[in-house]
SEROMI-383081 format. One line per 2 residues: their letters; for each residue x, y, z of N, C-alpha, C. Coordinates in steps of 0.2 Angstrom, whole numbers, m for minus. Layout:
a	X/Y/Z/X/Y/Z/X/Y/Z ~ ...
***
This chain:
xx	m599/m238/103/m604/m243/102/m611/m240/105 ~ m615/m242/102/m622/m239/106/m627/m245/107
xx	m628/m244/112/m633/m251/113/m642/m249/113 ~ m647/m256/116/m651/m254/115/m655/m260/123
xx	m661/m257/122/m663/m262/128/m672/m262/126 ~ m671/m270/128/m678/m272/128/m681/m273/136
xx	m687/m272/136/m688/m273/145/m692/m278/145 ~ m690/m284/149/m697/m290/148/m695/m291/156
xx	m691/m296/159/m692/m298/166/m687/m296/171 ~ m683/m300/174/m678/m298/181/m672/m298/179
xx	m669/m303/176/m661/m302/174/m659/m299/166 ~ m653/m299/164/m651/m296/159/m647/m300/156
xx	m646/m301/148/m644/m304/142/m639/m298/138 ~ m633/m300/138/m630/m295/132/m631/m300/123
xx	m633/m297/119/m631/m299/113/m629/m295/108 ~ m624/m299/107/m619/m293/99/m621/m295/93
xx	m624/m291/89/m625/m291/82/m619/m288/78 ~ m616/m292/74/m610/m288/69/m615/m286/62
xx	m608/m282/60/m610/m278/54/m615/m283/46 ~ m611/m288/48/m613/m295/43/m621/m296/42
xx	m621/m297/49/m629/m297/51/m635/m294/52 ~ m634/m288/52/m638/m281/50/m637/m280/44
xx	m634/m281/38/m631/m278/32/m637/m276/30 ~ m642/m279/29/m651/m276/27/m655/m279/29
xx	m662/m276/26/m666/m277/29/m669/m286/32 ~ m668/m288/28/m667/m296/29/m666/m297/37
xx	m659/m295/38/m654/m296/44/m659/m296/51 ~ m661/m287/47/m664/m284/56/m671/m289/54
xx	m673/m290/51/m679/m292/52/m678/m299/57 ~ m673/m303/53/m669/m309/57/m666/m309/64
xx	m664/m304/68/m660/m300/72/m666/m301/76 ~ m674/m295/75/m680/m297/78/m683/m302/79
xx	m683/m308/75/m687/m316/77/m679/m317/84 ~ m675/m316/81/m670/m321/86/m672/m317/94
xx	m671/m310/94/m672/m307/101/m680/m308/105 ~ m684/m309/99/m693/m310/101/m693/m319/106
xx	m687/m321/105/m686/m329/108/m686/m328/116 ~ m684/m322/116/m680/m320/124/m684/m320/129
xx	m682/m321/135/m690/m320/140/m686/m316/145 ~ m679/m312/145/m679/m310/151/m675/m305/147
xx	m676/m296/152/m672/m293/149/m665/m292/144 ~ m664/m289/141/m660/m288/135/m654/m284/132
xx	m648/m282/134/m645/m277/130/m643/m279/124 ~ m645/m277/119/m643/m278/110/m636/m274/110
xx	m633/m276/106/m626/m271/105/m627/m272/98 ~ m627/m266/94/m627/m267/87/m618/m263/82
xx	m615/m268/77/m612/m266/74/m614/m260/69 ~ m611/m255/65/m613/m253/60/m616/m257/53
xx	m620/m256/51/m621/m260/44/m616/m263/41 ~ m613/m271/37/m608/m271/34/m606/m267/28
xx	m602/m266/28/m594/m263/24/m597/m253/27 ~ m602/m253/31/m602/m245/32/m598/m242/36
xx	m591/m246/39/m587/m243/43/m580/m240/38 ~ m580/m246/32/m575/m244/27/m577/m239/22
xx	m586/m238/21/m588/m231/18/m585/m226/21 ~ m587/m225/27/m586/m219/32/m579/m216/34
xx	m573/m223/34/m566/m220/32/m565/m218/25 ~ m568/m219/20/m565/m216/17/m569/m206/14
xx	m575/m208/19/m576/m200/16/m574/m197/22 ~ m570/m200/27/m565/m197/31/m557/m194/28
xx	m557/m199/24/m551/m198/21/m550/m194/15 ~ m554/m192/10/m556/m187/7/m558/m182/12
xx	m561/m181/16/m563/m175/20/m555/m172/23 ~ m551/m179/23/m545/m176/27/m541/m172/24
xx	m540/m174/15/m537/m171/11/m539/m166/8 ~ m545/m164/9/m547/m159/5/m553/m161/m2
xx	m551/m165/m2/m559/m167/m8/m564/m168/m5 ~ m567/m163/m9/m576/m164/m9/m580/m170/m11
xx	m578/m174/m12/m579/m181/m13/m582/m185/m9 ~ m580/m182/m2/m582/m185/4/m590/m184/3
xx	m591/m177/1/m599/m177/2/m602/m182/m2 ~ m602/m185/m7/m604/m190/m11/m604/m198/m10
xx	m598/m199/m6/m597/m205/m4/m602/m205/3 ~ m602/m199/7/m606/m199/14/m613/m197/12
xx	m615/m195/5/m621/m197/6/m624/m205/1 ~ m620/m207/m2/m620/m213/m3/m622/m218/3
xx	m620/m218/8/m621/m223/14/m626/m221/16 ~ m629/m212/16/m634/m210/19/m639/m215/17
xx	m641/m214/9/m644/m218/4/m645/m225/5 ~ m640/m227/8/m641/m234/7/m645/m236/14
xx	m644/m232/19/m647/m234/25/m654/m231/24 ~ m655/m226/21/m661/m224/18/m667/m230/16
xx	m662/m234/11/m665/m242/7/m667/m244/11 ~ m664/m247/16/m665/m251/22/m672/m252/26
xx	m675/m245/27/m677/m238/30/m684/m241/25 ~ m683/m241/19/m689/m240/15/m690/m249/16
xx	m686/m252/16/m690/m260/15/m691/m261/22 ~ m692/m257/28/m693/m262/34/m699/m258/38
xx	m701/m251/33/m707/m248/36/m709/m247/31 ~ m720/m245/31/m722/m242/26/m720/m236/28
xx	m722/m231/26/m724/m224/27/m717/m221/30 ~ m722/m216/34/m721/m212/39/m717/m217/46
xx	m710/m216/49/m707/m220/53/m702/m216/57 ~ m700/m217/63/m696/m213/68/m687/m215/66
xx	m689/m220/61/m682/m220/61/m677/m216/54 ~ m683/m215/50/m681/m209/46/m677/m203/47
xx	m684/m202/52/m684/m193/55/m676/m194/59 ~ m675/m199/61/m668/m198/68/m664/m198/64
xx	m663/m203/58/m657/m203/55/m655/m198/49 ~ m662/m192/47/m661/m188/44/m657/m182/50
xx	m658/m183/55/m657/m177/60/m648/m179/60 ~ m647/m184/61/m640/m187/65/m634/m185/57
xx	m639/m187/52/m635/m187/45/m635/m179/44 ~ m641/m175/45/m637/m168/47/m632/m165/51
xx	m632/m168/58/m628/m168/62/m620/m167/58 ~ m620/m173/54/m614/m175/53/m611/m171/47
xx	m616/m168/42/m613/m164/39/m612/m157/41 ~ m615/m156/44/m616/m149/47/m609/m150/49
xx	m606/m156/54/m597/m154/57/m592/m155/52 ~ m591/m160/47/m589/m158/41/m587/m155/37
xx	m592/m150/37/m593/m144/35/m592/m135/40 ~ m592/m137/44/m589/m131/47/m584/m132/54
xx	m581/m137/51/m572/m136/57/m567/m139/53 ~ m564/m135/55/m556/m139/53/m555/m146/56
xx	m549/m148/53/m548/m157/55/m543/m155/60 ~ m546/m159/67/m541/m159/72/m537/m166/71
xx	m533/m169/77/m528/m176/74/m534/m180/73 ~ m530/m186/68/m534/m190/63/m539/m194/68
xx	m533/m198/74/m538/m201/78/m543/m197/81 ~ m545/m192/83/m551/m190/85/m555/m189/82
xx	m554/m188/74/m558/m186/68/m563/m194/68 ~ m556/m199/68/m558/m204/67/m567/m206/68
xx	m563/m206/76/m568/m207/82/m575/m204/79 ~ m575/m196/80/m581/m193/78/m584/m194/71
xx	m582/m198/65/m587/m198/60/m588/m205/59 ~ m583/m210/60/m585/m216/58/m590/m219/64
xx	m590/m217/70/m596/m221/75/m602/m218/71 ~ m604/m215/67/m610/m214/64/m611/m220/62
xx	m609/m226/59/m610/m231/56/m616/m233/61 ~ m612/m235/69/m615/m237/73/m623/m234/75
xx	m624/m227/74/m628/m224/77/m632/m224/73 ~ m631/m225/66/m638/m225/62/m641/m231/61
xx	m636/m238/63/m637/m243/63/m644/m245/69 ~ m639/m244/75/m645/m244/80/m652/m239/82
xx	m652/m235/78/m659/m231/77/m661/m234/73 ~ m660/m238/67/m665/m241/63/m667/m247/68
xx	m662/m250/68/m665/m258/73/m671/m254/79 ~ m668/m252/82/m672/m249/89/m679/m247/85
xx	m680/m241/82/m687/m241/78/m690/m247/77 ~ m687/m252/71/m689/m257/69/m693/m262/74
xx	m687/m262/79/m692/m266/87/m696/m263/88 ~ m696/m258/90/m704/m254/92/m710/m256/88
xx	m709/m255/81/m713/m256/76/m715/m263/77 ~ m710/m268/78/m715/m273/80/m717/m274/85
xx	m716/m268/89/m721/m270/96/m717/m272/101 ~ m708/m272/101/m706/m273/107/m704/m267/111
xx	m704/m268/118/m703/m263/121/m695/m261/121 ~ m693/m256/118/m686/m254/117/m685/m249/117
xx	m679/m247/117/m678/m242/120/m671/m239/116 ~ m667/m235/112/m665/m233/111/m659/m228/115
xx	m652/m231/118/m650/m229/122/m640/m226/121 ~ m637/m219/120/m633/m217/116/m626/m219/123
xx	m624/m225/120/m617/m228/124/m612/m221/127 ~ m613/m217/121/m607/m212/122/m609/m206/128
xx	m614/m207/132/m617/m202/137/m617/m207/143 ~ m615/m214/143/m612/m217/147/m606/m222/147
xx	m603/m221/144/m596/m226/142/m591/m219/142 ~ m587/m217/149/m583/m213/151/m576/m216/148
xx	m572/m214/144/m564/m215/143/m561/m211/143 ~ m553/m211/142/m547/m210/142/m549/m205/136
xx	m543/m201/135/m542/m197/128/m538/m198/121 ~ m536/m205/123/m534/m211/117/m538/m213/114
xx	m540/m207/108/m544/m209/102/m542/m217/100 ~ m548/m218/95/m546/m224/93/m543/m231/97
xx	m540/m228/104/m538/m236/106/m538/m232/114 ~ m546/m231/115/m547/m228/123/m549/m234/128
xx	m545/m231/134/m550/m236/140/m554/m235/143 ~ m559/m237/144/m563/m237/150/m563/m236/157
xx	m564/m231/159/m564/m226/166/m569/m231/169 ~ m569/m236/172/m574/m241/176/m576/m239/179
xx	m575/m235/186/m577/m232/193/m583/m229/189 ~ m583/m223/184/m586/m219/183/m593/m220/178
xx	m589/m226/174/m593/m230/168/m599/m234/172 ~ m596/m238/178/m598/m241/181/m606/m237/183
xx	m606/m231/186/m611/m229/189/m614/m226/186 ~ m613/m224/179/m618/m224/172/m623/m229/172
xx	m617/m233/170/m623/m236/167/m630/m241/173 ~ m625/m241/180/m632/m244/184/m637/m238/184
xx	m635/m232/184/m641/m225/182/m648/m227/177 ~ m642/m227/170/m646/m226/166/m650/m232/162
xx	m647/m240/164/m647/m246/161/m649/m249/169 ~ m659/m247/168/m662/m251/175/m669/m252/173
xx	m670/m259/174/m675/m263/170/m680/m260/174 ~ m680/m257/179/m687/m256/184/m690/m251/183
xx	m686/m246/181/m690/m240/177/m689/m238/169 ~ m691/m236/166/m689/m233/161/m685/m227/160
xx	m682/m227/155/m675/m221/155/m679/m216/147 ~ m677/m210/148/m678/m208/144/m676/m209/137
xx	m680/m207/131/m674/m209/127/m668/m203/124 ~ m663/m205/121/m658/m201/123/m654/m201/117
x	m654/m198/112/m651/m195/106/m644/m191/106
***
């Protein structure tokens, strides 16, 4: 999961967005009136867009069997976040540019490695849902002016090596995140 943060006062609010409620542009624009309410600090937790997690297994599942199909279905989602993309900025927007680089990212591995065990496979293609979900929102907030931040869970959410059904390494998760997740200064942003 990838979260996000808004910086306004002293304490901290978690909110979870499911897939339902980002599904387009409507949502995030609704997602932003609800979080502009806030007066204090912010962690957003965003789902992937709805049905993009059951897109993303299945161009996993072609990709696991050997059909090229996958490229079709995985740029079908591309496209669709694309849509999203065009109803919620005019022009020129950083949320393109991130999720044109991330959707290369993801063809690019695809494309040049063999399939290790499923559950790992799992893990690496489907949290794109998540990633391009939260780069749109996080742009879109900025765009309207809130101060946010764009912040990649998996460079602090330390687990176990139980793809698909991992735990969380607390001690070591724990001191991530007070590192990286601190109202009093700014963190880089982190792709």
């Amino acid at each position: 999961m990838i979260i996000l943060i808004l910086d306004k006062l002293s304490f901290m609010k978690v909110y979870k967005f499911g897939g339902a409620s980002v599904k387009n542009a409507e949502g995030i624009k609704n997602l932003a009136n609800i979080v502009a309410e806030e007066k204090g600090n912010l962690v957003i937790v965003i789902s992937a867009f709805g049905k993009t997690t059951n897109a993303l297994e299945q161009v996993l599942k072609a990709w696991i069997s050997g059909d090229k199909a996958y490229k079709t279905i995985l740029h079908a989602v591309y496209e669709s976040h694309h849509s999203v993309i065009s109803e919620l900025f005019d022009g020129i927007n950083g949320a393109s540019e991130k999720v044109d680089i991330s959707y290369a990212r993801l063809c690019e591995y695809l494309s040049s490695r063999e399939m290790s065990g499923y559950d790992f496979e799992y893990d690496q293609v489907v949290s794109y849902g998540e990633i391009w979900s939260t780069i749109i929102v996080a742009e879109y907030l900025k765009f309207r002016l809130f101060d946010a931040e764009w912040i990649d869970i998996r460079e602090i959410l330390l687990t176990d090596d139980r793809y698909r059904d991992a735990n969380v390494m607390w001690s070591e998760t724990s001191t991530r995140v007070r590192f990286k997740i601190n109202f009093n200064r700014k963190s880089s942003f982190t792709f």
